[in-house]
Wavefront OBJ file of the C-alpha trace (Angstrom):
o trace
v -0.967 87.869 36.031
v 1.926 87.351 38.522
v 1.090 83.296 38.672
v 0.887 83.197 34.243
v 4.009 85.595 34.242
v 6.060 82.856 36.449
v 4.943 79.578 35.197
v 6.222 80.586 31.881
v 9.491 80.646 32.294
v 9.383 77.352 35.193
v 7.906 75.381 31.520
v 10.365 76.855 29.920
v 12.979 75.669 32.397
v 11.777 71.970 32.685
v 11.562 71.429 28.800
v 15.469 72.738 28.856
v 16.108 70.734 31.349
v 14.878 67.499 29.665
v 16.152 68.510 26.520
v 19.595 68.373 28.030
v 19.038 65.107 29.773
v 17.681 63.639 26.380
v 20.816 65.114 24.640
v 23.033 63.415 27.086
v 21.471 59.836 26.858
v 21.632 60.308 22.558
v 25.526 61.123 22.948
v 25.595 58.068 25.272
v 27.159 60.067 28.010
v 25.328 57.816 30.844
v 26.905 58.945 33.933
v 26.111 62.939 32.744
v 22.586 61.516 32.122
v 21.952 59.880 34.959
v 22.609 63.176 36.868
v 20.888 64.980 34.462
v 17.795 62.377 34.517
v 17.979 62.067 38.467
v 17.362 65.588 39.223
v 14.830 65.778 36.715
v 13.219 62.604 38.779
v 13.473 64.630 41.854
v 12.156 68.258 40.505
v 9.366 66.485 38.517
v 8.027 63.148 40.112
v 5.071 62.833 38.602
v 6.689 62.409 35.196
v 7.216 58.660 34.558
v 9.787 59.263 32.238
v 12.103 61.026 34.214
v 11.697 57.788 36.617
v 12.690 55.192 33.805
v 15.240 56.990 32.442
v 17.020 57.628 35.191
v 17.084 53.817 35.811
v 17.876 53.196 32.365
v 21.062 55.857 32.098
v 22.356 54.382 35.713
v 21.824 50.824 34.318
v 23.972 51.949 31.362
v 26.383 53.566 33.594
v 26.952 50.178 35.236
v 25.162 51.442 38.847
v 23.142 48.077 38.994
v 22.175 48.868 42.475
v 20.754 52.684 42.276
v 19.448 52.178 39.063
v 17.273 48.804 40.090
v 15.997 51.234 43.145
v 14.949 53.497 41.059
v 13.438 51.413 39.100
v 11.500 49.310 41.587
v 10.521 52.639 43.111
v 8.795 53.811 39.333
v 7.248 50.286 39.109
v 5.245 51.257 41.937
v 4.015 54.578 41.376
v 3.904 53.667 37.738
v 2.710 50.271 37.106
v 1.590 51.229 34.009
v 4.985 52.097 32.388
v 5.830 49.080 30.190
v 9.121 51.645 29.489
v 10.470 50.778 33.720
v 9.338 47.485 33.517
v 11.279 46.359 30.495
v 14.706 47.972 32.622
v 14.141 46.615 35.486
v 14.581 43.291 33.713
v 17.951 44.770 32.021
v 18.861 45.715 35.159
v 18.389 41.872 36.803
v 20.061 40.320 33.010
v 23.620 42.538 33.898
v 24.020 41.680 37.286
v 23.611 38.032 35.878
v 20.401 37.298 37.930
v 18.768 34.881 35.220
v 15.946 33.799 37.877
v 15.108 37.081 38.710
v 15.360 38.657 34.955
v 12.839 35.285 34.230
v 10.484 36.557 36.861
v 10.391 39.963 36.233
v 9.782 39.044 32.205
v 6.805 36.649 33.683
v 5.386 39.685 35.317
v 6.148 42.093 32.980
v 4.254 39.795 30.102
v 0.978 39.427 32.799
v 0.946 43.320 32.649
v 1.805 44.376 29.013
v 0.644 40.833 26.902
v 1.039 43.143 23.933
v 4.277 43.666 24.301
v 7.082 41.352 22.288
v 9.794 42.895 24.548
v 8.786 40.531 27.917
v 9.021 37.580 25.440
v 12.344 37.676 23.847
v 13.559 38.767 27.573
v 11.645 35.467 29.285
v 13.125 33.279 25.999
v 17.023 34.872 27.178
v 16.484 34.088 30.832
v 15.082 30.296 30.144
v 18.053 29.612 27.700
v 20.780 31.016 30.329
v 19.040 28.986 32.709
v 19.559 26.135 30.446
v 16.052 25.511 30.040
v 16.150 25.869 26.152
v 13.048 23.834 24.681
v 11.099 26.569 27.139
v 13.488 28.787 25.390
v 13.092 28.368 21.690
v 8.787 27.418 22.240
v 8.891 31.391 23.551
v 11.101 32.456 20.674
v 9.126 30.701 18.116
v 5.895 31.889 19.656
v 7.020 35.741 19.979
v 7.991 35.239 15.937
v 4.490 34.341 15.454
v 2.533 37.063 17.246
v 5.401 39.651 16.379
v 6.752 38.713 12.889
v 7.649 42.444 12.020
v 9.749 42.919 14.873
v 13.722 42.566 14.662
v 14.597 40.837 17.882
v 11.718 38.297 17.905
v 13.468 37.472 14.379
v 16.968 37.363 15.448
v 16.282 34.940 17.966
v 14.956 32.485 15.879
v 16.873 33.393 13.359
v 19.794 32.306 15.305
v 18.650 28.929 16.223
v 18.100 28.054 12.492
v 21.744 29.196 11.641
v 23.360 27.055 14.218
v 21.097 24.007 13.269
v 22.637 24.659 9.721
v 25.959 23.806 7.694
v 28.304 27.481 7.330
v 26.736 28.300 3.555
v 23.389 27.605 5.376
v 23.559 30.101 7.949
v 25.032 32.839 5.380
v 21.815 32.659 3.876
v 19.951 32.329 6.564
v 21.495 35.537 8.279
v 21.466 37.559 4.541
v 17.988 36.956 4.475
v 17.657 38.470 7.663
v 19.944 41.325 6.913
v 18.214 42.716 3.884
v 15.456 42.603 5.731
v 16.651 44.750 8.800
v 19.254 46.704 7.294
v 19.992 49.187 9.246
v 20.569 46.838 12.507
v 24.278 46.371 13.368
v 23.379 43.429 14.894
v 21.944 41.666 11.946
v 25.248 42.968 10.090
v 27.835 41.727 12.721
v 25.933 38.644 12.788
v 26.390 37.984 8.871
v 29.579 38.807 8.675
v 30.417 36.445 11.508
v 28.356 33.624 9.659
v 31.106 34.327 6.330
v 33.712 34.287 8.469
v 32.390 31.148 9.692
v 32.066 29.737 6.287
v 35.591 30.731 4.725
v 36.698 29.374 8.571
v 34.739 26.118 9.458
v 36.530 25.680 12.515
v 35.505 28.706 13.754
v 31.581 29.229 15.938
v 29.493 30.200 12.886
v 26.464 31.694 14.919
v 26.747 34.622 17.298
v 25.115 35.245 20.992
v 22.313 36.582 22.326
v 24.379 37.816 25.230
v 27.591 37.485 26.537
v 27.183 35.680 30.078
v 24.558 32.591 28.167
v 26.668 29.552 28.217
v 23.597 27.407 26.941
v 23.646 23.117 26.957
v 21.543 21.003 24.876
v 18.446 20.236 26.514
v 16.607 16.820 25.870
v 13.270 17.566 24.597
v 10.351 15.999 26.237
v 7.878 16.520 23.556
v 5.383 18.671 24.980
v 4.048 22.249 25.017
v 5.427 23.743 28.998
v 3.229 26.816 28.006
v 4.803 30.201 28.329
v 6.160 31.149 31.835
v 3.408 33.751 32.590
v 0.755 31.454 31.905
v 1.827 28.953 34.446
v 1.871 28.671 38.319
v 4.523 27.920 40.290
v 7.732 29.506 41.280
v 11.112 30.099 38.882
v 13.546 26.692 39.267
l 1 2 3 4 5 6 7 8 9 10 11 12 13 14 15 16 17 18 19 20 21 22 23 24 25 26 27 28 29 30 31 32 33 34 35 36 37 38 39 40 41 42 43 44 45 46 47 48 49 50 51 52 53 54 55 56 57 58 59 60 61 62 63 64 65 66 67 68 69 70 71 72 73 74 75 76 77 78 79 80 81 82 83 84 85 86 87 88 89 90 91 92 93 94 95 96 97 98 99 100 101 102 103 104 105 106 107 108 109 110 111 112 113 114 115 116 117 118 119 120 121 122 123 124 125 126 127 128 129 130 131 132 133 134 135 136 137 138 139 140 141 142 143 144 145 146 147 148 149 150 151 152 153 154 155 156 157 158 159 160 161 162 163 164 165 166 167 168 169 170 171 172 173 174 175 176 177 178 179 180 181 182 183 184 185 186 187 188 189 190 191 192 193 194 195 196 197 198 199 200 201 202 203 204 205 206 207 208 209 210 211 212 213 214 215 216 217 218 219 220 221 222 223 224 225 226 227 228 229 230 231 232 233 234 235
C-alpha cells in the first residue's frame, strides 16, 4: 500500500514536470526549457524525449556545444530516435559545419530511409558545399518519394522559381502557397517573389538558409547516387 500510495504522486510529479518543460519550448522560451528539459534528462534517463529535447531547446538557445553533447550522448543510448538524430544535424548546420551536417544526414538516412527529413538536410549540406547537381538530384528525388511533404516541395520549388522570369516564379510560389497555407515560409517566400516582380532588380527567390552562398556547378550528366548509398568519405 505504502509503495502504490507513493508512486502516485512521483507520476504525478514527472507528468508536471514535463508539462512545464513542453510549455516552455511552445512559448519559445529556450534557455527556461533547456533547464527545464535538462533536469528532466537527468531525473528520467530512460525517456528519449527528455534526451532530444534538451538538445533541441539548447540548440535553440544557441549552446551549440552542450546541446551537440547531449545529443551525441542520446544517439547512443537511443539509436533508434530519428527525433535526436535529425538535431544533431541542426546542431552541425548552425555552427556552419556543412561536412559534418552532410555526414550526419548520410547516417541519419542509412538508419531512418523512411524519413524525408535526412534528405532535404543531405540536399542543404551538398548545395552549401557547392556541390549542387548532388544537391538538386536529392531534392528532386525526396519530391518524388515525399510529394505531400512541405519542405521536400519548397526545395524544389525554389530551384524552379530562380530558373524562371519574376511573373514565373509568382506563380510558381502561389501555387505552392495555396497549397501549404498555413506555412510562413511559403508566404514570405511569395511575397518576396512580387516584390521581385514589381522590382526586377531585386533577388526574386529566397534561401534555404542564411550561411548557403551556392555557385553554379557544371553538370556532368550523370546520376552520383544519393550520399548514403555511396562509399567513400565527405569532400
Amino acid at each position: 500500500m505504502q509503495s502504490s500510495a507513493t508512486e502516485a504522486p512521483a507520476a504525478q510529479s514527472r507528468a508536471m514536470r514535463l508539462a512545464a518543460a513542453d510549455e516552455a519550448s511552445d512559448a519559445r522560451e529556450w534557455p527556461r526549457a533547456a533547464e527545464l528539459w535538462d533536469a528532466c534528462r537527468t531525473d528520467f534517463p530512460q525517456d528519449a524525449r527528455c534526451w532530444h529535447k534538451t538538445g533541441e531547446a539548447y540548440c535553440h538557445a544557441g549552446t551549440l556545444d552542450r546541446a551537440d553533447q547531449i545529443l551525441s550522448e542520446a544517439l547512443a543510448l537511443f539509436p533508434d530516435d530519428e527525433w535526436a538524430a535529425y538535431w544533431s544535424i541542426i546542431v552541425a548546420r548552425r555552427q556552419g559545419d556543412w561536412a559534418e551536417a552532410l555526414r550526419r544526414a548520410e547516417k541519419m538516412g542509412r538508419s531512418f530511409p523512411h524519413s524525408w527529413r535526412p534528405m532535404v538536410e543531405a540536399a542543404d549540406a551538398l548545395a552549401a558545399l557547392q556541390r549542387q547537381a548532388e544537391s538538386e538530384e536529392i531534392r528532386r528525388e525526396a519530391l518524388k518519394r515525399f510529394p505531400n511533404e512541405f519542405w521536400t516541395n519548397f526545395g524544389v520549388v525554389r530551384l524552379d522559381a530562380e530558373r524562371s522570369d519574376p511573373p514565373g516564379a509568382v506563380r510558381i510560389w502561389s501555387e505552392l502557397a495555396a497549397r501549404f497555407p498555413n506555412q510562413p515560409a511559403a508566404v514570405d517566400a511569395l511575397q518576396a517573389a512580387r516584390d521581385a516582380a514589381r522590382h526586377p532588380l531585386r533577388q526574386h527567390a529566397p534561401s534555404l538558409a542564411a550561411d548557403e552562398a551556392p555557385r553554379p556547378e557544371p553538370s556532368t550528366g550523370q546520376s552520383r547516387g544519393f550520399p548514403w548509398r555511396r562509399r567513400g568519405r565527405v569532400r
